[in-house]
DORODO-637056 format. One line per field, with one value per residue: residue number from 1; residue in one letter; x, y, z of N, C-alpha, C in turn. Coordinates in pm, whole numbers, plus 50000, padded with zeros to 5 digits. Layout:
// residues N
resi	NUM	...
resn	A	...
n_x	X	...
n_y	Y	...
n_z	Z	...
ca_x	X	...
ca_y	Y	...
ca_z	Z	...
c_x	X	...
c_y	Y	...
c_z	Z	...
END
This chain:
// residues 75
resi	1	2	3	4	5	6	7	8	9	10	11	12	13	14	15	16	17	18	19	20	21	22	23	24	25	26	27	28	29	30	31	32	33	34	35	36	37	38	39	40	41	42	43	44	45	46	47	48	49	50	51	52	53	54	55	56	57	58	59	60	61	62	63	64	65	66	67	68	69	70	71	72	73	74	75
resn	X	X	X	X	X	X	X	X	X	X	X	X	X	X	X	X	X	X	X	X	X	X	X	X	X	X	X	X	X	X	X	X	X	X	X	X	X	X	X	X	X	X	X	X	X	X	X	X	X	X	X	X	X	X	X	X	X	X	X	X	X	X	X	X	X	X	X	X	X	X	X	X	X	X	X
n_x	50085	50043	50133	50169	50188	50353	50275	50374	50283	50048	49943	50019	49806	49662	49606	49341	49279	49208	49003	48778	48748	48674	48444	48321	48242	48047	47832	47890	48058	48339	48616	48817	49102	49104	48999	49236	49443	49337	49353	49627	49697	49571	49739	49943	49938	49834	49660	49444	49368	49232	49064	48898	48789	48628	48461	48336	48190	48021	47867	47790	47580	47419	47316	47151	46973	46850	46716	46528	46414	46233	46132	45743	45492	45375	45107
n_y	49883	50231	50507	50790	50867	51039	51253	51446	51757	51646	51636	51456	51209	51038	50691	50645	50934	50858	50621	50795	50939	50773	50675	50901	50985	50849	50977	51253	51421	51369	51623	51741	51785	51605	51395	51293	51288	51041	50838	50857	50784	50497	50402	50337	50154	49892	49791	49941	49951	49692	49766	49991	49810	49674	49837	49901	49680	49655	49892	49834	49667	49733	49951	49708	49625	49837	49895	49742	49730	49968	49897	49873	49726	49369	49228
n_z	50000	49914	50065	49974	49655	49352	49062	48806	48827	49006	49283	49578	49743	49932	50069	50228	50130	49876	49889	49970	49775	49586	49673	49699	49417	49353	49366	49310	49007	49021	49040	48757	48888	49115	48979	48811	49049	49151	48972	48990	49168	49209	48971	49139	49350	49504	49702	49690	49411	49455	49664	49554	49303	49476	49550	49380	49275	49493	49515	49228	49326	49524	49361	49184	49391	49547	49270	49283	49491	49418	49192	49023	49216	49010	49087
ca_x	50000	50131	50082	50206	50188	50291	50314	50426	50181	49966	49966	49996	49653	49681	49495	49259	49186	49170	48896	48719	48720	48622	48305	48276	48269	47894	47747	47900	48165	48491	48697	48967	49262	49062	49047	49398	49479	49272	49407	49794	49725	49547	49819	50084	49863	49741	49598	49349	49328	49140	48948	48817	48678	48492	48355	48272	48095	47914	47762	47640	47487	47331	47219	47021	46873	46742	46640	46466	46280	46174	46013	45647	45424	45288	45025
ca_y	50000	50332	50643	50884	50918	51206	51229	51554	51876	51610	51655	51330	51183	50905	50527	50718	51009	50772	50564	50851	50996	50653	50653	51041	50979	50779	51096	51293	51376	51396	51748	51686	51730	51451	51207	51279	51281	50901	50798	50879	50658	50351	50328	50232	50100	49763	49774	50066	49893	49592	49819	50022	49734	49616	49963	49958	49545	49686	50026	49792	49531	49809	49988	49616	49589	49986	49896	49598	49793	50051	49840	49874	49508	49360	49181
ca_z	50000	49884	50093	49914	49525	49329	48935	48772	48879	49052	49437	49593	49802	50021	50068	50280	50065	49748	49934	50039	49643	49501	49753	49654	49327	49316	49483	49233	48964	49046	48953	48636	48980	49200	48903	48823	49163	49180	48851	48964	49331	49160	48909	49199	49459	49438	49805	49668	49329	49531	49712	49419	49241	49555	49603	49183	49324	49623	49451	49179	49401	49607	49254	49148	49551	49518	49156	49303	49543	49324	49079	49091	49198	48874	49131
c_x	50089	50053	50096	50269	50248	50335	50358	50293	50048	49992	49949	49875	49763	49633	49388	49175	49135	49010	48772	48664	48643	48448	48199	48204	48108	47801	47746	47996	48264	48567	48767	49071	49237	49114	49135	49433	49472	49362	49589	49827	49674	49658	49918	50050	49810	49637	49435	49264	49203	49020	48819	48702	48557	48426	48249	48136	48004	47840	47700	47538	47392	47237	47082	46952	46788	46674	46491	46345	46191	46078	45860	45575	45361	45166	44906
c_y	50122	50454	50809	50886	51041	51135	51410	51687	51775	51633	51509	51309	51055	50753	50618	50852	50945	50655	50676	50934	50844	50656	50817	51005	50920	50906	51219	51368	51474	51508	51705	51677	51609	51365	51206	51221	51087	50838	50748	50743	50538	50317	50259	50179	50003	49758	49882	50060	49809	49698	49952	49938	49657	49714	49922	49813	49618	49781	49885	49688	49609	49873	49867	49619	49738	49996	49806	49654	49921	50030	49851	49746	49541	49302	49270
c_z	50000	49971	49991	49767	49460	49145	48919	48767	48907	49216	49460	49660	49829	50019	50133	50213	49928	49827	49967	49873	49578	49575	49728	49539	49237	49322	49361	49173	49039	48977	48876	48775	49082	49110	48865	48923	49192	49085	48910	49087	49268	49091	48996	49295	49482	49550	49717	49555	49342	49555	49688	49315	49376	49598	49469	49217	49441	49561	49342	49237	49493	49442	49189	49327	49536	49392	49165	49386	49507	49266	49140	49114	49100	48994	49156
END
């Protein structure tokens, strides 16, 4: 796990602020220096990598359960 990232006029972000942008990010979009910012920490991060795609698995498994209760009864 990488704390501290940086790429060239990116500021680095942390595991903690990269979790906290990925969970942002459903809610709503991300500035061009966040998703840089996200972009620059996933590339060297594998810990953050993981826990990106099980955010990307949980939002859609919550999006079919709130789709689910949405629907209207055919009965």
């Amino acid at each position: 796990m990488s704390d501290n990232i940086t790429t060239k006029n990116t500021p680095a972000i942390t595991c903690r602020d990269t979790t906290w942008l990925v969970s942002s990010a459903r809610d709503q979009p991300l500035t061009p220096q966040q998703a840089r910012q996200l972009a620059a920490h996933l590339a060297g991060c594998a810990a953050c990598q993981v826990a990106s795609r099980q955010f990307a698995q949980l939002f859609a498994q919550l999006d079919t359960l709130l789709a689910r209760d949405a629907a209207p009864d055919d009965a």
